[in-house]
VEXDREN-2710 file (C-alpha; in Angstrom, 1 decimal):
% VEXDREN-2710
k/r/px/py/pz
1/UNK/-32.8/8.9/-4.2
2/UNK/-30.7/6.0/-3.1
3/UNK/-28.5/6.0/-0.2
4/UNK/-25.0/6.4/-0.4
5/UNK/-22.1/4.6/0.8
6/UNK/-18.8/6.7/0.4
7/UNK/-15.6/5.4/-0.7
8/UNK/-11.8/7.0/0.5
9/UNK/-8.7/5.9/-0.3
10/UNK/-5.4/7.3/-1.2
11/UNK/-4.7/6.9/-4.3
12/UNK/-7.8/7.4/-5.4
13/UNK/-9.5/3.9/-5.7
14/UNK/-7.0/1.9/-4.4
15/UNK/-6.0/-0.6/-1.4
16/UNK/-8.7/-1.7/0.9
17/UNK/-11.4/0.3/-0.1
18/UNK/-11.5/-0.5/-3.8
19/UNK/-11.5/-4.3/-3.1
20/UNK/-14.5/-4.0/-0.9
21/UNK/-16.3/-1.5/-3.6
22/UNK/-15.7/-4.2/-5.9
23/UNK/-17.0/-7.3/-3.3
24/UNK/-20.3/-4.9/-2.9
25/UNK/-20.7/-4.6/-6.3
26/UNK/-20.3/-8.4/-7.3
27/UNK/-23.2/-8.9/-4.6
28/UNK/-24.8/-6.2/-6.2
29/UNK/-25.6/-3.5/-3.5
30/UNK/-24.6/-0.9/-6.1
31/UNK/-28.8/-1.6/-7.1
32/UNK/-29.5/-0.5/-3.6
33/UNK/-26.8/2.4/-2.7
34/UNK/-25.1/5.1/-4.8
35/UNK/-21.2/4.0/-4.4
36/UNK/-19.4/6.9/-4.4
37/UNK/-15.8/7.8/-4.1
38/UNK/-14.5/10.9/-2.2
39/UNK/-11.6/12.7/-3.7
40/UNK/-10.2/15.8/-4.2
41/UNK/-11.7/19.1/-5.1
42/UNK/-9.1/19.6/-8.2
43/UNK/-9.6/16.3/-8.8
44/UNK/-10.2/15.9/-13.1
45/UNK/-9.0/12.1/-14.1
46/UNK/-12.0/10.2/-16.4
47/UNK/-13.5/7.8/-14.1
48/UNK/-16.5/5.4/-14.6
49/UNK/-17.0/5.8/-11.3
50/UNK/-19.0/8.4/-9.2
51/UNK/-17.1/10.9/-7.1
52/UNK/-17.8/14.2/-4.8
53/UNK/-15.3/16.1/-4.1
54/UNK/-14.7/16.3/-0.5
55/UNK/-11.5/17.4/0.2
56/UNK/-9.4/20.4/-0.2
57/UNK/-5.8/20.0/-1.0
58/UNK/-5.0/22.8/1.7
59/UNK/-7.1/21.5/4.5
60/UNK/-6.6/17.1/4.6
61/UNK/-9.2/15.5/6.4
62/UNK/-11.5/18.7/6.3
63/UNK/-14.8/18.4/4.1
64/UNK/-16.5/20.9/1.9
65/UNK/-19.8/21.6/3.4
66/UNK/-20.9/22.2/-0.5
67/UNK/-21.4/18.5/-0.4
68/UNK/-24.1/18.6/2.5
69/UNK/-26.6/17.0/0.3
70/UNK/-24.3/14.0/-0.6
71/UNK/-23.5/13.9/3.4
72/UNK/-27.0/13.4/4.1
73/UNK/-27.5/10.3/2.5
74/UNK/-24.3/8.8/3.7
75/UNK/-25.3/6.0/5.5
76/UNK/-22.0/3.7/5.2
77/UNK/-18.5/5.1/5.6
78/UNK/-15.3/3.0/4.3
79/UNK/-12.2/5.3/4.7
80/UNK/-8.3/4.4/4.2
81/UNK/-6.4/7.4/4.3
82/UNK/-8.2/10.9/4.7
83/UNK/-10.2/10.3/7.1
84/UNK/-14.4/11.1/6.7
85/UNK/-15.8/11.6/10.0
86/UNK/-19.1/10.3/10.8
87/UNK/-21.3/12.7/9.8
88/UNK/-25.0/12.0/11.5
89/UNK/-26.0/8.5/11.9
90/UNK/-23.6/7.2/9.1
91/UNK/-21.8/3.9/10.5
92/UNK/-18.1/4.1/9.5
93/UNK/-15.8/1.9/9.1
94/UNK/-11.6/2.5/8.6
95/UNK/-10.0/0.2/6.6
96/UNK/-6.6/1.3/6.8
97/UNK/-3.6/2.6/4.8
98/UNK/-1.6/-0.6/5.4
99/UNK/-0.8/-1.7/8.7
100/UNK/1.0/0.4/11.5
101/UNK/5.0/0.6/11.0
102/UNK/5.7/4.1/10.9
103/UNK/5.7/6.5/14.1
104/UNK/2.5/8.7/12.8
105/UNK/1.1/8.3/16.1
106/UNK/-0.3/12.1/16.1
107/UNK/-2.1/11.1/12.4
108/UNK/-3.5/8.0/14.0
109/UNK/-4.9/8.9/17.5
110/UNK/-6.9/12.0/15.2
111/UNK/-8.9/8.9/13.1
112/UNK/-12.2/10.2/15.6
113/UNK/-15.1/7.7/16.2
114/UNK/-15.5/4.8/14.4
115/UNK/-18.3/1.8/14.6
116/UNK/-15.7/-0.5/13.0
117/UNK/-11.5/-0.7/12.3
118/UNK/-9.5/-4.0/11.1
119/UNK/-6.8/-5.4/11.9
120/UNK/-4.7/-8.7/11.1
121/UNK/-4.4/-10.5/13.8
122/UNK/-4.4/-11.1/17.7
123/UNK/-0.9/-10.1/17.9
124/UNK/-0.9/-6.9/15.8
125/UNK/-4.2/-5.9/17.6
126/UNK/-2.1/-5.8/21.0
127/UNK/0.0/-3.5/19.1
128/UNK/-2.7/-1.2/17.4
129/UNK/-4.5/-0.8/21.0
130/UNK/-1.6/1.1/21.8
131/UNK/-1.5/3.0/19.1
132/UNK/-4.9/4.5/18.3
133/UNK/-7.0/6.2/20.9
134/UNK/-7.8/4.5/23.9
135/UNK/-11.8/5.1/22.8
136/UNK/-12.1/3.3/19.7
137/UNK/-9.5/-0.2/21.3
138/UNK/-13.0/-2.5/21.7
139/UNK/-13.8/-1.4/17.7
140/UNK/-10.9/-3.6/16.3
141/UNK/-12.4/-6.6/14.1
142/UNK/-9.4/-9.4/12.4
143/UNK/-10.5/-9.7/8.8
144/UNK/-7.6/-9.2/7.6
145/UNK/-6.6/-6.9/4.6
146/UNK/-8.8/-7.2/1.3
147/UNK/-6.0/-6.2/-0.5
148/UNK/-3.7/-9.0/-0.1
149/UNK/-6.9/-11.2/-2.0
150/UNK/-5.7/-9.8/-5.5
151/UNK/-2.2/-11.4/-4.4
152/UNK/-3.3/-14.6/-5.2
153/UNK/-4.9/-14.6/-8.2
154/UNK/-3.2/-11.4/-10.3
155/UNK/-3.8/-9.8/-13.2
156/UNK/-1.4/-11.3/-16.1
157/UNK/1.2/-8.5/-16.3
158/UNK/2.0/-9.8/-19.8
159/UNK/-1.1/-10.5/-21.8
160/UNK/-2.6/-7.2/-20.9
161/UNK/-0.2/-5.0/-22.3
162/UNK/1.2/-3.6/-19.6
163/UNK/4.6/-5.4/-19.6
164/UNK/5.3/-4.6/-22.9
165/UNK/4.3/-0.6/-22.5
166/UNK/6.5/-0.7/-19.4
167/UNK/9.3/-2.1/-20.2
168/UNK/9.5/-1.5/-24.6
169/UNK/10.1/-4.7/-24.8
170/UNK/7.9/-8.2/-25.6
171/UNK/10.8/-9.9/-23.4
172/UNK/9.6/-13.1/-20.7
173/UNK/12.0/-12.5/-17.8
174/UNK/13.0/-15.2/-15.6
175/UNK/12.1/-13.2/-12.8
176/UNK/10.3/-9.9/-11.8
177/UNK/11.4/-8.2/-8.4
178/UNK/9.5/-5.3/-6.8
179/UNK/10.8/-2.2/-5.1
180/UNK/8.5/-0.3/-2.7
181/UNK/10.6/2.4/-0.6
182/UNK/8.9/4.2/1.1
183/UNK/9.8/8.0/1.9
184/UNK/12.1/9.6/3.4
185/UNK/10.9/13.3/2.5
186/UNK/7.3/13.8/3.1
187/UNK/6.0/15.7/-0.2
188/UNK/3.9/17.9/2.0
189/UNK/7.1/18.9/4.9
190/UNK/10.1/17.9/2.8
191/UNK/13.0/20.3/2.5
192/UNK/16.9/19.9/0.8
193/UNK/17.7/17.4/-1.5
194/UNK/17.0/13.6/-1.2
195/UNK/20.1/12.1/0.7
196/UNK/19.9/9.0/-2.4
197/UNK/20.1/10.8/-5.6
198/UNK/17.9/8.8/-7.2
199/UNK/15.5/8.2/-3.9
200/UNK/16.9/4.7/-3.9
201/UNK/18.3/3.5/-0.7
202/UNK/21.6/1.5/-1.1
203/UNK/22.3/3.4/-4.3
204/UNK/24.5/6.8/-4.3
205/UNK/25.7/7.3/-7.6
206/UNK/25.0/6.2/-11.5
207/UNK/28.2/3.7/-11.1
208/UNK/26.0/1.5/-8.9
209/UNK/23.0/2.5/-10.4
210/UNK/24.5/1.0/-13.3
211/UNK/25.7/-1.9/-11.5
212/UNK/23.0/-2.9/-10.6
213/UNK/21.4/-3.2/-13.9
214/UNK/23.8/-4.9/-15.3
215/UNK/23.1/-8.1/-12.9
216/UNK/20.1/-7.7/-13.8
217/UNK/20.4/-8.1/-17.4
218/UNK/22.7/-10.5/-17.0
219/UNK/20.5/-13.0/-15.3
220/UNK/16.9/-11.9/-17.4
221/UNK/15.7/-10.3/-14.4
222/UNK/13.3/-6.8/-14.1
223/UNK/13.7/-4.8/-11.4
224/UNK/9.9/-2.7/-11.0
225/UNK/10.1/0.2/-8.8
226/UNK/7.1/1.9/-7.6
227/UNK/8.2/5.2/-5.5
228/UNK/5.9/6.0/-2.3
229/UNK/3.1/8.4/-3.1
230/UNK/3.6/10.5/-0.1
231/UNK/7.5/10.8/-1.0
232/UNK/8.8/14.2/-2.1
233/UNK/10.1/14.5/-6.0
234/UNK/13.5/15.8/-4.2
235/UNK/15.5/13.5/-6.1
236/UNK/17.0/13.3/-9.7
237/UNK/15.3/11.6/-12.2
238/UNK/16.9/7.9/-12.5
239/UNK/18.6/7.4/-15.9
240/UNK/16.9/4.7/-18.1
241/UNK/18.0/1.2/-17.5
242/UNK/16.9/-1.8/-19.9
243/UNK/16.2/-3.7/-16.7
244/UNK/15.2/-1.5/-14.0
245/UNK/11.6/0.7/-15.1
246/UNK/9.3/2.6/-12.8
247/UNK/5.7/2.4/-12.5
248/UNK/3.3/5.0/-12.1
249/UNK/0.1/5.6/-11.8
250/UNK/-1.2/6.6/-14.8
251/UNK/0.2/3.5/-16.3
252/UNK/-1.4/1.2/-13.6
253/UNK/-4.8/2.8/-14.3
254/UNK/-4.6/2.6/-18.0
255/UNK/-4.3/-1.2/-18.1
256/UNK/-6.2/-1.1/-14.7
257/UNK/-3.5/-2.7/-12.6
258/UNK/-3.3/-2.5/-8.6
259/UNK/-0.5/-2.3/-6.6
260/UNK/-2.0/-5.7/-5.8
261/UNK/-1.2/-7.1/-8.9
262/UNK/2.2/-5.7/-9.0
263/UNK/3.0/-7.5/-5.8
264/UNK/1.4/-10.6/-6.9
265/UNK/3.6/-10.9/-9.7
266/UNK/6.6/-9.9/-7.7
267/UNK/8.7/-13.1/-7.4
268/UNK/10.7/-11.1/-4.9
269/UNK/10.2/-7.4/-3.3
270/UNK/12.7/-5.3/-2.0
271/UNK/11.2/-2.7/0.5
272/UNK/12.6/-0.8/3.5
273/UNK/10.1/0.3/6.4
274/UNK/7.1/0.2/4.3
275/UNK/3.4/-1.4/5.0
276/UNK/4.4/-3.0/1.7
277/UNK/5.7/-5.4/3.4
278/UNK/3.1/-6.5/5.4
279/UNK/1.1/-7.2/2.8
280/UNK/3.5/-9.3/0.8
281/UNK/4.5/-11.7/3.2
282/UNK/1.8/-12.9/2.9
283/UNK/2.9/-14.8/-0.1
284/UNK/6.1/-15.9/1.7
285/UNK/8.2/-15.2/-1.0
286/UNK/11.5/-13.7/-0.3
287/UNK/12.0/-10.0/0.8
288/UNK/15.1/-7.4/1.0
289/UNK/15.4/-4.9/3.3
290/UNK/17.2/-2.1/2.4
291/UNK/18.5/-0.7/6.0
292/UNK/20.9/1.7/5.4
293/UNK/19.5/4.5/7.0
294/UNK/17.5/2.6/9.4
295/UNK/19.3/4.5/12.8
296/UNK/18.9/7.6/10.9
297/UNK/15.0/7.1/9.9
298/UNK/14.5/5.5/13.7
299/UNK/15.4/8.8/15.1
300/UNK/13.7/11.4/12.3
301/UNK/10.7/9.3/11.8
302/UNK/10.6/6.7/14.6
303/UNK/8.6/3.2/14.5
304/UNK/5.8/1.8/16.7
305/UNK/7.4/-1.3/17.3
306/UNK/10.9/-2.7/17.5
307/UNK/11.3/-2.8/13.7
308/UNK/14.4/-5.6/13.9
309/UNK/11.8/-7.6/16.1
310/UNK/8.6/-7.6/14.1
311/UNK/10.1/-7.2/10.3
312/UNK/12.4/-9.9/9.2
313/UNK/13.6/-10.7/6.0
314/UNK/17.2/-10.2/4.5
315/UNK/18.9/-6.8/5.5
316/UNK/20.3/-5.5/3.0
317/UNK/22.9/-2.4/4.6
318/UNK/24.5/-0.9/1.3
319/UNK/24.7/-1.3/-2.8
320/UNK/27.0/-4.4/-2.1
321/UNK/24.5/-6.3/-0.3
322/UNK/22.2/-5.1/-3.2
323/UNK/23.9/-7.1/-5.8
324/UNK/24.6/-9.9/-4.0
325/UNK/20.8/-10.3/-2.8
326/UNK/19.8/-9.9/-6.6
327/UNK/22.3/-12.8/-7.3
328/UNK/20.8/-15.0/-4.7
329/UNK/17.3/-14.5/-5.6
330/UNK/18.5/-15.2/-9.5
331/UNK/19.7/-18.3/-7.6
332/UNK/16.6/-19.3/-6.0
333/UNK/18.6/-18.9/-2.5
334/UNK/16.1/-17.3/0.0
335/UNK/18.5/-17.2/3.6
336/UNK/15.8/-15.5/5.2
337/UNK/12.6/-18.0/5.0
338/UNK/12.1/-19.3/8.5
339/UNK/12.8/-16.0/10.2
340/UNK/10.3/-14.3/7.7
341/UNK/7.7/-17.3/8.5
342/UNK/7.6/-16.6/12.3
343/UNK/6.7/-12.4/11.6
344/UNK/4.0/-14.0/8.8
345/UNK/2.5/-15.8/11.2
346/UNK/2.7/-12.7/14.0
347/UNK/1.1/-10.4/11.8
348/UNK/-1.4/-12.8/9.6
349/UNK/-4.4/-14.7/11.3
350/UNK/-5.8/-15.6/7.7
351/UNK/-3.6/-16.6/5.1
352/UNK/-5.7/-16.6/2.1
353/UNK/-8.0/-14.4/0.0
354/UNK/-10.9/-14.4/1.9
355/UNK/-10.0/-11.2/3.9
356/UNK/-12.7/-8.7/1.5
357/UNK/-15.3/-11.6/1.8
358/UNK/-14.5/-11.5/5.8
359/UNK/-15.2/-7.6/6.1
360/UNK/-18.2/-7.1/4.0
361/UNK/-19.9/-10.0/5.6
362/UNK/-18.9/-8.5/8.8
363/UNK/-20.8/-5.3/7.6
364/UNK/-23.7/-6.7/6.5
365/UNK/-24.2/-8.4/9.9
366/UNK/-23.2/-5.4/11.7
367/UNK/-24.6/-2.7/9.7
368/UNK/-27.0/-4.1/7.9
369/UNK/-26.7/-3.7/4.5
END
């Protein structure tokens, strides 16, 4: 039997992980190794892909010994987000869930030995030896992150179908803006009701929810809003808008579109204290940031790094600011461009789609393959 090298990521084959699955396979080591995803055990989507199911949806990060067999073969590790641990001689290599923003400092300094990690750049590997334990800080390699390749070159939203299945409509907009939040309620700890009603920050009622569609259809504009996965469904559902839709997966994975392509197509992104954003300035195209509750989410959640500092783009502090960002962006007014050039160049090394290329090469120097 072949060995095996074992996929994670979170969504299931998604983000790093998938774009270096798919690198392997164009080089074709899927003749030499079984490529195989972990996921979960109640995990029962069609997939053309192989899969074990690892993990327990009671117990994250813990295996299920069932799967010794599939364990023993493992010889290369690539996790993202629940975290394999090397298991015998396996070398292992963590690609990430985006890079470090959020205050998860107890979820990060558990990630365990490693042979390999990435990171972005000289500057943000300063900031990730402070973050992860002290024992893996010489492991660090800048690649930067395969998914922000795809943002390049992505998919045609239009002439695969999905445009027209998202939005009921066969209408060209003149633009397409993304909005990643991400979440305020973990789905896992969260309890009450979602302080935005419709988990929208900078929205508090269906008068601005409204609002804001109307500028939107006034100027031939989309608004695509993809809710965090981790976020709690402690909100009401958002009424339907003819130019504001939301994505999910199951519509991404019937036309086979990545959040990749999503933000490649973006010709603007509205985000908050998300990763998201670190992968989209890459394009350095113009970004809102919707702040309103940044003093509050400082102090519940915390950051690793002075967020006002290291994330710049244009704040955005309530539904007025909203509208009058969309309006600019209609306008082709982006107020934030050189500040927003100084944190690309902090947090990007590379600024091109070589960053898969960069880590799978590195493996097969490293490792072997």
């Amino acid at each position: 039997m072949k060995p095996v090298i074992l996929f994670e990521s979170y969504p299931d084959f998604n983000g790093n992980s998938l774009e270096i699955y798919n690198e392997l396979i164009r080089r074709g080591y899927d003749k030499k190794y079984d490529l195989v995803w972990a996921v979960y055990d109640d995990f029962n989507i069609p997939t053309d892909k192989k899969i074990v199911k690892l993990f327990s949806k009671n117990s994250f990060c813990n295996l299920n010994p069932s799967n010794k067999p599939i364990l023993d073969r493992t010889k290369l590790i690539i996790d993202s987000n629940r975290y394999i641990y090397k298991y015998g001689k396996a070398f292992r290599f963590h690609v990430r869930h985006g890079c470090c923003l959020k205050n998860s400092q107890g979820y990060n300094r558990g990630l365990g030995n490693v042979d390999g990690i990435l990171t972005t750049s000289e500057q943000m590997l300063k900031l990730d030896q402070q973050i992860f334990a002290p024992d893996i800080a010489n492991k660090f390699v800048i690649t930067g992150m395969p998914v922000t390749d795809k943002l390049f070159s992505p998919k045609n939203l239009y002439s695969c179908g999905f445009m027209k299945e998202l939005t009921g409509s066969t209408n060209k907009y003149s633009k397409i803006i993304g909005w990643l939040p991400t979440y305020r309620d973990h789905r896992h700890h969260a309890c009450g009701k979602n302080r935005f009603p419709f988990g929208l920050p900078g929205i508090h009622n269906l008068a601005e929810f409204t609002k804001l569609n109307d500028i939107l259809k006034s100027k031939n504009m989309l608004l695509v809003v993809q809710q965090h996965h981790a976020q709690a469904k402690n909100y009401d559902a958002p009424p339907k808008c003819s130019n504001i839709v939301f994505v999910n997966e199951v519509l991404k994975n019937k036309y086979n579109v990545s959040t990749s392509d999503l933000l490649g197509n973006f010709d603007a992104l509205l985000t908050d204290y998300s990763s998201a954003y670190h992968e989209y300035i890459i394009l350095n195209r113009p970004i809102g940031l919707v702040v309103e509750d940044l003093i509050e989410y400082a102090k519940k959640n915390g950051f690793f790094c002075n967020y006002l500092e290291w994330i710049k783009g244009d704040y955005i502090k309530d539904n007025n600011g909203l509208c009058n960002w969309l309006i600019d962006i209609s306008n082709n007014i982006d107020r934030s461009k050189k500040l927003r050039e100084d944190s690309l160049h902090k947090i990007h090394k590379y600024i091109d789609n070589k960053s898969t290329q960069r880590v799978v090469d590195y493996l097969v120097n490293k490792f072997g393959l």
